[in-house]
C-alpha angles and dihedrals in degrees: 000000000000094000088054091049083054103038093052094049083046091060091039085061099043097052080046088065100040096052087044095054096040084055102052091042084054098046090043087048094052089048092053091047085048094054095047091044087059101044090044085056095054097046081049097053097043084054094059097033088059092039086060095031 
């Protein structure tokens, strides 16, 4: 009876942390993606600023 409590709190932790972890790679990946877009899009923009200038 004891190893199946403990199994079963075993297996709650580990789906925590892997929820845990799966959330902050996916927050630290959309900040990534943000960042590049930005600076993609100015890039983008002083290209076209000097282009026309």
């Amino acid at each position: 009876m004891l190893t199946w409590i403990s199994m079963i709190m075993l297996v709650i932790f580990l789906g925590c942390c892997t929820v845990v972890i799966a959330a902050s790679c996916y927050n630290i990946f959309k900040l990534i993606r943000r960042s590049t877009g930005k600076r993609d899009f100015a890039i983008r923009n002083h290209h076209l600023k000097t282009s026309h200038g």
